[in-house]
NUZA-266978 format. One record per residue: residue in one letter; x, y negated, z of N, C-alpha, C, O, CB in turn. Coordinates in steps of 0.2 Angstrom, whole numbers, padded with zeros to 4 digits, always signed. Glycine has a CB too. Layout:
! NUZA-266978
AXYZXYZXYZXYZXYZ;...
//
This chain:
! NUZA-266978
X-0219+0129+0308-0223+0134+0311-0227+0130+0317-0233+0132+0318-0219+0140+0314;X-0224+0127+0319-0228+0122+0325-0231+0117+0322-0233+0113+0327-0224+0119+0329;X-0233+0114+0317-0238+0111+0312-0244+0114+0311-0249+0111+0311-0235+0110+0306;X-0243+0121+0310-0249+0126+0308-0250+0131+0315-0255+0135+0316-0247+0131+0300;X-0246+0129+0318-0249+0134+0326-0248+0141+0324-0251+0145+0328-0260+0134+0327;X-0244+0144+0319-0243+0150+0320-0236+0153+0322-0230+0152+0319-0245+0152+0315;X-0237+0155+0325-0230+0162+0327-0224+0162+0321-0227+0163+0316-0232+0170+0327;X-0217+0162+0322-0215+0161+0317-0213+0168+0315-0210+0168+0309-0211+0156+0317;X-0213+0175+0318-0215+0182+0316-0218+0184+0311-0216+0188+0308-0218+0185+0319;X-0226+0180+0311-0229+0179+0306-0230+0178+0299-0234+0180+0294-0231+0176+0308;X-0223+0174+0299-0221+0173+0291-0217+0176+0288-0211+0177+0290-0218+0167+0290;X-0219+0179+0282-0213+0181+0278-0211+0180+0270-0216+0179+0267-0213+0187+0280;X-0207+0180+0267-0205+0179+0262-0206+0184+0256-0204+0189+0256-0198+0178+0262;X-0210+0181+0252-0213+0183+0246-0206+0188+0241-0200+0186+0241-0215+0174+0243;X-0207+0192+0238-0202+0196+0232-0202+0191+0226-0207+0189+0222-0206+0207+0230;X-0196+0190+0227-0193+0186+0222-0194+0191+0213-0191+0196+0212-0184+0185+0224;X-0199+0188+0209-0192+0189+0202-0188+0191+0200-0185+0186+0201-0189+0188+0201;X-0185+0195+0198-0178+0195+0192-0177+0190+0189-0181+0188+0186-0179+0200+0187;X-0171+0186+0190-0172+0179+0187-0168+0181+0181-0166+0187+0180-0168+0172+0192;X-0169+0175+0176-0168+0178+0166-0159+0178+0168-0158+0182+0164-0171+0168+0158;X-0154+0178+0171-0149+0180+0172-0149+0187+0173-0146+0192+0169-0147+0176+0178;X-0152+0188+0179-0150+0197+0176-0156+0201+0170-0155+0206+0168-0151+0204+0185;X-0159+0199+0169-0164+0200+0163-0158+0200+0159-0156+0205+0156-0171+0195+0162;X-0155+0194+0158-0152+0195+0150-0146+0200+0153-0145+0204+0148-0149+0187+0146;X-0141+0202+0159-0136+0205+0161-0138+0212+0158-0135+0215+0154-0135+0203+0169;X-0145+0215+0161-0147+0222+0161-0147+0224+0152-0143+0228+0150-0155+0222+0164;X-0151+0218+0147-0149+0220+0142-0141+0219+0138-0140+0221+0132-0155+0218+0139;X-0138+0216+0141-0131+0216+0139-0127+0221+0139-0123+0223+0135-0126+0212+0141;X-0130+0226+0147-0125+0230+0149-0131+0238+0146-0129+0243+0148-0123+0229+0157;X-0137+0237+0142-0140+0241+0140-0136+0241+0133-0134+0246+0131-0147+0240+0140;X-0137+0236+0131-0132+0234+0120-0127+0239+0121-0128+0244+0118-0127+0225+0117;X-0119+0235+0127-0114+0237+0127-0114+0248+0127-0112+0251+0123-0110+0233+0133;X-0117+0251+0132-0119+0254+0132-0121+0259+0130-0120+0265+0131-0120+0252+0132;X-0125+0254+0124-0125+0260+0118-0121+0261+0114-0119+0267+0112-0130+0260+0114;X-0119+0256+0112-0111+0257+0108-0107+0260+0109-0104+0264+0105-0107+0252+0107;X-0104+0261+0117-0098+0264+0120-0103+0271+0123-0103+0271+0129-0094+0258+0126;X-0106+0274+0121-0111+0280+0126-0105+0283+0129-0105+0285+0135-0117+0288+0121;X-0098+0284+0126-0093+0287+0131-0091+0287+0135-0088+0291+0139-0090+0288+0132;X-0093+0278+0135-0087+0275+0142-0090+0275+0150-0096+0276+0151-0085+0266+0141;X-0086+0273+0154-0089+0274+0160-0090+0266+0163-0089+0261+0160-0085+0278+0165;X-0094+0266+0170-0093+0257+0171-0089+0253+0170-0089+0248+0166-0093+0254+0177;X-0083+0256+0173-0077+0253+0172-0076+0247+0164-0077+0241+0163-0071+0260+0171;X-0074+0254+0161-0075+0250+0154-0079+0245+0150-0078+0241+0146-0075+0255+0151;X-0087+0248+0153-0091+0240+0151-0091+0239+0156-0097+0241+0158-0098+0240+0147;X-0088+0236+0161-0088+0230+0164-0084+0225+0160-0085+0219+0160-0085+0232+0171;X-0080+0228+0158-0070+0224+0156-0074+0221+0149-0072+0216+0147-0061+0231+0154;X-0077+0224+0145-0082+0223+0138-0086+0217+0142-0085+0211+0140-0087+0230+0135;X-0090+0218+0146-0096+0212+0147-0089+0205+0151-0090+0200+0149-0104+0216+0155;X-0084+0207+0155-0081+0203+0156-0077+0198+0150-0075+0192+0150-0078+0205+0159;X-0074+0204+0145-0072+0197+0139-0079+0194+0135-0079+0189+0132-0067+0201+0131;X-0083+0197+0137-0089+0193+0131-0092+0187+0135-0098+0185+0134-0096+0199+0128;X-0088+0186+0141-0090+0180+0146-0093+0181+0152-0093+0176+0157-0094+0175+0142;X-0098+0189+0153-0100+0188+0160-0097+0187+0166-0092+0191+0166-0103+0191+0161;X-0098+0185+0171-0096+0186+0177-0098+0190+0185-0101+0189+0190-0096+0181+0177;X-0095+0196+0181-0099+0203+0184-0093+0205+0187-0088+0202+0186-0103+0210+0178;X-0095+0211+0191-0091+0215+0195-0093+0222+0193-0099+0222+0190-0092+0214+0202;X-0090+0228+0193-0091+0233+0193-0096+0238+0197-0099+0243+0195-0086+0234+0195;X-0096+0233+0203-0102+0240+0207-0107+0235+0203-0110+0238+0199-0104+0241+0218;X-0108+0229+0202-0115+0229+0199-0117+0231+0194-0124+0231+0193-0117+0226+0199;X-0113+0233+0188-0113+0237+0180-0114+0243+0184-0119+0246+0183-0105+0237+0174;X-0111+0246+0189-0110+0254+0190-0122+0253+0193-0126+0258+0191-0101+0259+0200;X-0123+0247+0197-0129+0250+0198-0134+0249+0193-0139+0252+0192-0132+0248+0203;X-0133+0246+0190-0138+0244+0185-0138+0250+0178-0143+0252+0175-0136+0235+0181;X-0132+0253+0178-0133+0260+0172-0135+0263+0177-0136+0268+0175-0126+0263+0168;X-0136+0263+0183-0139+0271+0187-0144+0269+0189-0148+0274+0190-0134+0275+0194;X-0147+0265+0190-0156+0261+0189-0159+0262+0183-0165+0265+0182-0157+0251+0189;X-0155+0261+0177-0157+0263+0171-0157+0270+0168-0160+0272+0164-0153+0260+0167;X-0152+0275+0172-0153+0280+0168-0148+0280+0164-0148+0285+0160-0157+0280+0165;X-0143+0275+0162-0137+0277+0158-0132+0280+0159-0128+0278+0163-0134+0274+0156;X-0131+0285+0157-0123+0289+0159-0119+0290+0152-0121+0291+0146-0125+0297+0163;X-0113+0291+0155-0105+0290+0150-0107+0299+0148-0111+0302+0152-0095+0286+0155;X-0103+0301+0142-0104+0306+0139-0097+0307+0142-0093+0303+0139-0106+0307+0132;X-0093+0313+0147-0088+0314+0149-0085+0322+0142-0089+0326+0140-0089+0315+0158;X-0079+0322+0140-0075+0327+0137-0078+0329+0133-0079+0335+0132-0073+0330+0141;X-0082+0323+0129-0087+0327+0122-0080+0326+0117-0078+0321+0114-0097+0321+0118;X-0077+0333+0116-0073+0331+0109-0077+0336+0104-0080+0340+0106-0064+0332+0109;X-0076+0336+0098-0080+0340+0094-0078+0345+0093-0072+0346+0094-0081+0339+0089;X-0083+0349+0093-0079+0356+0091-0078+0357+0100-0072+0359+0100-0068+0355+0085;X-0080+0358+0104-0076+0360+0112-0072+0359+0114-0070+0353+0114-0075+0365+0113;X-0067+0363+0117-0060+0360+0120-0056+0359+0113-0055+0360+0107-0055+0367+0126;X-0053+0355+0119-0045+0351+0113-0041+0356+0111-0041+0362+0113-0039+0344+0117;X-0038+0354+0107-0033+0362+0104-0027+0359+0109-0026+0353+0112-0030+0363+0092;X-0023+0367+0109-0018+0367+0115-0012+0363+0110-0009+0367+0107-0017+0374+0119;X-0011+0357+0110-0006+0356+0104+0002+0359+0108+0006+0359+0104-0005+0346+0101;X+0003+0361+0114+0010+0363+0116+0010+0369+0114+0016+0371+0114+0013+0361+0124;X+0006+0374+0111+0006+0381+0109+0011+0385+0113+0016+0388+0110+0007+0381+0102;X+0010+0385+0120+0014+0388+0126+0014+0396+0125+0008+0398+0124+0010+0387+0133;X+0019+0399+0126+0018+0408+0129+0018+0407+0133+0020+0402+0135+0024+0415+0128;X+0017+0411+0138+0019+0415+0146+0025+0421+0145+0026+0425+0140+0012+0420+0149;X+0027+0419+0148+0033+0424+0149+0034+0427+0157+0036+0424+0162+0040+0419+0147;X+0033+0433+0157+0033+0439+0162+0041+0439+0166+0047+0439+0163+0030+0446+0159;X+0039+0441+0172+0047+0445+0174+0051+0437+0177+0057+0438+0180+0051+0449+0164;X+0049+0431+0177+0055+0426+0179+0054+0423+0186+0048+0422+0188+0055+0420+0173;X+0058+0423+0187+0060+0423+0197+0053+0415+0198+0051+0412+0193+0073+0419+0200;X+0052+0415+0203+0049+0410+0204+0043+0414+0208+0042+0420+0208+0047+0405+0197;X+0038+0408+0211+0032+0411+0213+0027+0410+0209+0022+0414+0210+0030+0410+0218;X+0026+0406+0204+0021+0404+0199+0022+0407+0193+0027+0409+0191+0020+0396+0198;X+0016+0407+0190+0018+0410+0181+0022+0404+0178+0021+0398+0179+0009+0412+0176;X+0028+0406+0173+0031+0401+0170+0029+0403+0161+0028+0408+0158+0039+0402+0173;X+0028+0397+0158+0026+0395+0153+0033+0395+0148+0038+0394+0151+0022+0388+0154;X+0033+0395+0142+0041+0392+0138+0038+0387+0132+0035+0390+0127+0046+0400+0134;X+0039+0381+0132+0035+0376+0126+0037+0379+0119+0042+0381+0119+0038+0367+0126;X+0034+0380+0114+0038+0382+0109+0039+0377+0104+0036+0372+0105+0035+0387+0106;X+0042+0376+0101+0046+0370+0095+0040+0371+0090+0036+0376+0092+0055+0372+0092;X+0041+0369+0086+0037+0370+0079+0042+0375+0074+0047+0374+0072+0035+0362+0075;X+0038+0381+0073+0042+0387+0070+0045+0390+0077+0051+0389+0076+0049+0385+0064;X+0044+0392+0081+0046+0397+0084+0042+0401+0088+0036+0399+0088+0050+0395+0087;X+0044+0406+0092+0039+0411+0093+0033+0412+0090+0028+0414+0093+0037+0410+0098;X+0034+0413+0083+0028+0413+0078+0022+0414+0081+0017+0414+0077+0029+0418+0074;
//
């Protein structure tokens, strides 16, 4: 700055680039992604980690939310899961909460 006589307020640093490092990171964690549409960062973090990158979590979690990707939460087909414990309610029993009785397979028809 004292070579050229200007203030050194004056100067400032140019906007870098995307260097080809996250260019290729963005589309790994676009691929994985698509394959897994259910999963959350978490999960393709631990995918992009065995396949060699060296990422962290918040940065998978920003780059799907820069992009626009989101995990498909509690899509099972058909709607809710079937209740497989096939519970009664049972009225009348001491406690302050409603109480439930599991049924076995063959009972309480």
């Amino acid at each position: 700055c004292r070579y050229f006589r200007l203030h050194r307020s004056t100067m400032r640093y140019g906007a870098r680039e995307p260097d080809a490092w996250m260019k290729r990171l963005r589309a790994a964690v676009r691929r994985v992604s698509g394959e897994h549409s259910q999963w959350g960062y978490a999960k393709i973090t631990r995918l992009l980690q065995d396949e060699g990158w060296q990422v962290g979590k918040r940065v998978v979690q920003r780059l799907r939310r820069e992009m626009g990707l989101r995990g498909n939460p509690g899509s099972v087909e058909g709607g809710q899961a079937p209740d497989c414990l096939q519970r009664q309610r049972i009225e009348g029993m001491s406690g302050s909460g409603t109480s439930f009785m599991i049924a076995r397979s063959g009972e309480f028809g």
